[in-house]
C-alpha positions in Angstrom: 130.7 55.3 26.2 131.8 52.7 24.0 135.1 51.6 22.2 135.8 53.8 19.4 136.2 52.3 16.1 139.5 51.6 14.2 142.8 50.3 15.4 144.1 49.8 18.2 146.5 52.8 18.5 143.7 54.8 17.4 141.2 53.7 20.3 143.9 53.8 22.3 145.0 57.3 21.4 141.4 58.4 21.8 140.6 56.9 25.5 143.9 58.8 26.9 142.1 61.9 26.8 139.9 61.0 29.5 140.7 58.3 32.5 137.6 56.2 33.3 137.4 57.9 36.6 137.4 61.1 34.7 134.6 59.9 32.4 132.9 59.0 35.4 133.2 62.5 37.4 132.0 64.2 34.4 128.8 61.4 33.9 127.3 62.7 37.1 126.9 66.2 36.3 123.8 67.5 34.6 124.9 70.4 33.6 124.2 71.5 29.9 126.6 74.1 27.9 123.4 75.2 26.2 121.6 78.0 28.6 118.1 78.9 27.1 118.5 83.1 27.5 116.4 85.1 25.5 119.1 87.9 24.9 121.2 85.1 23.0 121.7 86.1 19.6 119.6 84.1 17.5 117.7 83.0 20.2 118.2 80.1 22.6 114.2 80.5 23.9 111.1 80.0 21.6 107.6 81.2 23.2 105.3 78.7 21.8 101.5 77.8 22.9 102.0 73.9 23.5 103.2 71.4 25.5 107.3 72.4 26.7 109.7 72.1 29.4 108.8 75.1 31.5 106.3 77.7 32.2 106.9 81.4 31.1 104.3 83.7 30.9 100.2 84.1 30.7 99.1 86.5 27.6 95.3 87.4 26.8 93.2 84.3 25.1 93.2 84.9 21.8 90.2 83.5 19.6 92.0 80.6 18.1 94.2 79.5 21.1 93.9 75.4 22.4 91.8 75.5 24.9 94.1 73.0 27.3 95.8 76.2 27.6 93.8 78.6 29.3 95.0 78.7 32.5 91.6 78.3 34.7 92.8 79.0 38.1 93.0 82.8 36.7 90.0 82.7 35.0 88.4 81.5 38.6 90.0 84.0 40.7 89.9 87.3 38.2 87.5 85.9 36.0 89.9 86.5 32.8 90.5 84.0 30.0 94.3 84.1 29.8 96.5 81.6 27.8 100.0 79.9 29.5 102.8 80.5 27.2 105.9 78.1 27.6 109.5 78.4 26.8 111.4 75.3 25.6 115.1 74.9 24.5 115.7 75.7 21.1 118.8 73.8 20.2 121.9 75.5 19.4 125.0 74.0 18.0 128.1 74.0 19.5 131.4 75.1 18.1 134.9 73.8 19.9 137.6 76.0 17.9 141.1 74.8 19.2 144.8 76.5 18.5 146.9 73.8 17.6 149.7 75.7 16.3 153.5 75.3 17.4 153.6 77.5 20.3 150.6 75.6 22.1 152.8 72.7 21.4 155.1 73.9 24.6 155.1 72.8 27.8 152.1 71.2 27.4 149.4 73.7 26.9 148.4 71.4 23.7 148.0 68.4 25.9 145.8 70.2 28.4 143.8 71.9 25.5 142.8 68.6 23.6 142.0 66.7 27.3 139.6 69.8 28.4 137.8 69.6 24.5 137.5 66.3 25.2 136.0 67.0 28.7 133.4 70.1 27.6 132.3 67.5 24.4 131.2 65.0 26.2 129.3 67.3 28.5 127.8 68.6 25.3 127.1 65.1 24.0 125.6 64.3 27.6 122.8 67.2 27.1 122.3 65.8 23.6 123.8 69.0 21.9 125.1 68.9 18.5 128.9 69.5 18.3 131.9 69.2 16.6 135.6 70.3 17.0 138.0 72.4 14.6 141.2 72.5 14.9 143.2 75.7 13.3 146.7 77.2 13.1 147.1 80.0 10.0 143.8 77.9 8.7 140.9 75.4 9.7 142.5 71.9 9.3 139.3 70.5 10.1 135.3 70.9 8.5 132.1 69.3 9.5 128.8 70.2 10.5 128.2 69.6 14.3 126.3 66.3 14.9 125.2 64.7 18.0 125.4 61.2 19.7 128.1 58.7 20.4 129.6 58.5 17.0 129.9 61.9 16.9 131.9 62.1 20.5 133.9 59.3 18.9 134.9 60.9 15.8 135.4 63.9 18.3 137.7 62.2 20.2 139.8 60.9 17.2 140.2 64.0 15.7 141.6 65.3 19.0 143.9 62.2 19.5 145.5 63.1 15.9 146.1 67.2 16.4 149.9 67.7 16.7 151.4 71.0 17.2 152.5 72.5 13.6 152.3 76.1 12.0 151.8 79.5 12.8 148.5 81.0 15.1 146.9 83.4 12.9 143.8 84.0 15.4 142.3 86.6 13.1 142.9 85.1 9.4 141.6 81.2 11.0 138.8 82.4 12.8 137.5 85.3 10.1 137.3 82.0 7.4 135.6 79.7 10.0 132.8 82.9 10.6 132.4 83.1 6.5 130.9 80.1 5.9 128.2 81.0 7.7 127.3 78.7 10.7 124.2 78.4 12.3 124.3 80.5 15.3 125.3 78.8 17.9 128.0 78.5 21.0 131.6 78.9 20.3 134.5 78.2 22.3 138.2 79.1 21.4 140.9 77.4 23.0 144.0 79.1 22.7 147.3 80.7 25.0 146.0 83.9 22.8 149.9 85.3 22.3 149.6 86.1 19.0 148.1 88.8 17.1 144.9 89.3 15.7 142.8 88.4 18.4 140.2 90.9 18.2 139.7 90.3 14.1 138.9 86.5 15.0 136.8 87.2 18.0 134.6 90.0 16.2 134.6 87.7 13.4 132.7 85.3 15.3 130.6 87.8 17.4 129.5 88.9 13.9 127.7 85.6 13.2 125.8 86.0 15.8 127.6 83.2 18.2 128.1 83.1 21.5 131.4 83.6 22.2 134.0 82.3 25.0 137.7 83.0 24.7 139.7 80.4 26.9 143.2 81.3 27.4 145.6 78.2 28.1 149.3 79.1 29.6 151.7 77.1 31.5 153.2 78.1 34.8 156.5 79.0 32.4 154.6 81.2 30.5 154.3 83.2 33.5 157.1 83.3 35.1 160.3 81.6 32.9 162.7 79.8 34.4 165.7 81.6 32.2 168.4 83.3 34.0 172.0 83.7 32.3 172.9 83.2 28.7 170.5 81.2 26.8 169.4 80.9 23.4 165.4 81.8 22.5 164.0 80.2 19.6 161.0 81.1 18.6 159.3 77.7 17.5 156.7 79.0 15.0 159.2 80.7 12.4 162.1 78.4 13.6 164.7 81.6 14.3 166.6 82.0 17.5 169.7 84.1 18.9 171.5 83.9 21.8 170.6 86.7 24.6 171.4 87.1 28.5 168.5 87.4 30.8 168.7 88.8 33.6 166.4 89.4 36.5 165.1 93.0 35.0 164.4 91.3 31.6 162.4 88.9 33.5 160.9 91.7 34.7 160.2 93.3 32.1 158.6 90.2 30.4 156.5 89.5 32.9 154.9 93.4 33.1 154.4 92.8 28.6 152.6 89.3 29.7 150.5 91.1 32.4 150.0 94.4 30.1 149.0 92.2 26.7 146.2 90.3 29.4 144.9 93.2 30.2 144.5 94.4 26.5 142.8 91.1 26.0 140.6 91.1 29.0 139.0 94.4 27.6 139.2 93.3 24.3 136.4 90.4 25.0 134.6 93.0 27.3 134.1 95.0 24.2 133.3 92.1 22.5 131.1 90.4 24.7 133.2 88.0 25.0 133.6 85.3 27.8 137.2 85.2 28.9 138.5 82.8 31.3 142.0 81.6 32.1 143.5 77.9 32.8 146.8 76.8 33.5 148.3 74.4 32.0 149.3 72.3 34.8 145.9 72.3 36.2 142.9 69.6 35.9 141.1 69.9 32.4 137.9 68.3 33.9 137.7 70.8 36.5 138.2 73.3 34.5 135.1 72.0 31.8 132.9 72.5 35.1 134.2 75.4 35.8 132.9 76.6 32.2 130.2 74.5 32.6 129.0 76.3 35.9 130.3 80.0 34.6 129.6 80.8 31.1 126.3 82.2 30.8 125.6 83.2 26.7 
C-alpha cells in the first residue's frame, strides 16, 4: 500500500488501523461493495450495445445496430436477427458516514468504528471505487468529494487516525445537511451505536437522495449488559451531567428490556426505510466484520 505521507506520528497513526496481516487478509478477497442491481436507485446497471463485462439479454436487431452484435448462433437456429445487449458496472460512489461523537468514545466502540472504515475503504479502494469518509457529531466535521486510488485511501486513513471522540450525536440534524448537498447517488454506510435520537430523520434523509443505505450499529459488550451494581454515579458524557443513583439488579433489568425495546424500534425503522441494518460488537474483529458487509449487503 505504501507509506503515507507526512510525519512520523502521522504515518504512524494511520498504519495502526490495520496490522499488515490484516492488510494482507483483506488483499485476497475480491469482493467489491459495489453490486451492479438494476433496482438500485439511480442505477448501478447500464444496458448498452457494445463491448462490457457480462452478457444480459438479446432484443430485436434494430436497423442501425453494429453488426459484431448480432448474435448468429440465433439467427442460425431460429433464423432471427437479434442483437446481444450487455450490462456493465456503472460506478457508484461510496459514502463512509462515521459517529464520532462522545458516547462512541466509550469503551471503545470509536476504536472499533475507525479500524472497520479503515477495513471496508480499502476493500472499496481494491475494486477501484471512488470513496471518501465523513466524520459527524451535531455536524459534518469533514467535506470532500469521494476520489479513488492510493492517495485517496491515504488521505482516508489520516482522517480516521485524527477523529477523537467530541460533541453531541445529532443523527438526524448531521445526516439531513450531509443529504442537502446533493451527492451523486451512491452507497452509504453509517457507522454509529445509534442511541440517540433522530435516527429515522437522518436515515430517510439519505434514502431521499436516492442512496443506498446501510445502518451499522456499533455497541460494546457493556452496553448490553453493564457491569453497575450498588451506588454509583452516571455521567452522561455528551452534556457532562451526572448524579449519583443505586442500581440494582431490577434496574438492570429494566435497562436492558429499554436497550432490547429501542433495537427493535430501530430494526423496523430501517425495514421501513430500506435500510440495511447490521450489528457489531465492539469487542469483536473489525476485518471480519467488513467481510461480513462485504458478503451481506446487497443495495
Amino acid at each position: 500500500m505504501g507509506g503515507p505521507p507526512g510525519g512520523s506520528a502521522q504515518r504512524a497513526a494511520a498504519l495502526e488501523l490495520l496490522s499488515a496481516e490484516e492488510i494482507w487478509a483483506l488483499s485476497r478477497v475480491r469482493f467489491s461493495l459495489r453490486r451492479a442491481r438494476a433496482a438500485f436507485p439511480g442505477g448501478h446497471l447500464s444496458h448498452r450495445a457494445g463491448a462490457s463485462l457480462e452478457f444480459a439479454d438479446h432484443r430485436p436487431y434494430q436497423p442501425g445496430d453494429d453488426l459484431r452484435l448480432l448474435d448468429w448462433a440465433v439467427y442460425a437456429r431460429h433464423r432471427k436477427l437479434v442483437t446481444k445487449v450487455f450490462s456493465r458496472e456503472v460506478e457508484a460512489p461510496f459514502y463512509l458516514l462515521l459517529d464520532h461523537s462522545a458516547s462512541m468514545g466509550l469503551e471503545g466502540k470509536l476504536l472499533f468504528a475507525k479500524r472497520l472504515a479503515a477495513a471496508i475503504l480499502f476493500l472499496a479502494f481494491r475494486s477501484g471505487d471512488r470513496f471518501n469518509v465523513y466524520p459527524f457529531s451535531t455536524d459534518i466535521s469533514q467535506w470532500g468529494k469521494p476520489k479513488r486510488g492510493r492517495t485517496a485511501l491515504v488521505q482516508a486513513f489520516l482522517a480516521l487516525s485524527e477523529v477523537v471522540p467530541q460533541g453531541r450525536t445529532d443523527l438526524g440534524k448531521a445526516l439531513s445537511a450531509w443529504a442537502e448537498r446533493g451527492w451523486e447517488p451512491g452507497l452509504c454506510l453509517v457507522l454509529s451505536d445509534f442511541l440517540a435520537p433522530g435516527a429515522r430523520e437522518g436515515l430517510a434523509a439519505l434514502r431521499f437522495g436516492r442512496h443506498a443505505v446501510a445502518a451499522v450499529q456499533i455497541l460494546s459488550p457493556q452496553d448490553l449488559a453493564p457491569p453497575l451494581l450498588g451506588e454509583v454515579r452516571l455521567v452522561d458524557v455528551e452534556e457532562g451531567r451526572g448524579r449519583p443513583v443505586v442500581v440494582g439488579p431490577a434496574a438492570r433489568r429494566a435497562y436492558q428490556e429499554n436497550l432490547r425495546r429501542w433495537n427493535r424500534t430501530f430494526s423496523q425503522i430501517c425495514e421501513e426505510l430500506g435500510v440495511a441494518q447490521f450489528l457489531f460488537l465492539a469487542d469483536s474483529s473489525p476485518v471480519a466484520a467488513a467481510l461480513t458487509l462485504a458478503r451481506r449487503w446487497k443495495p
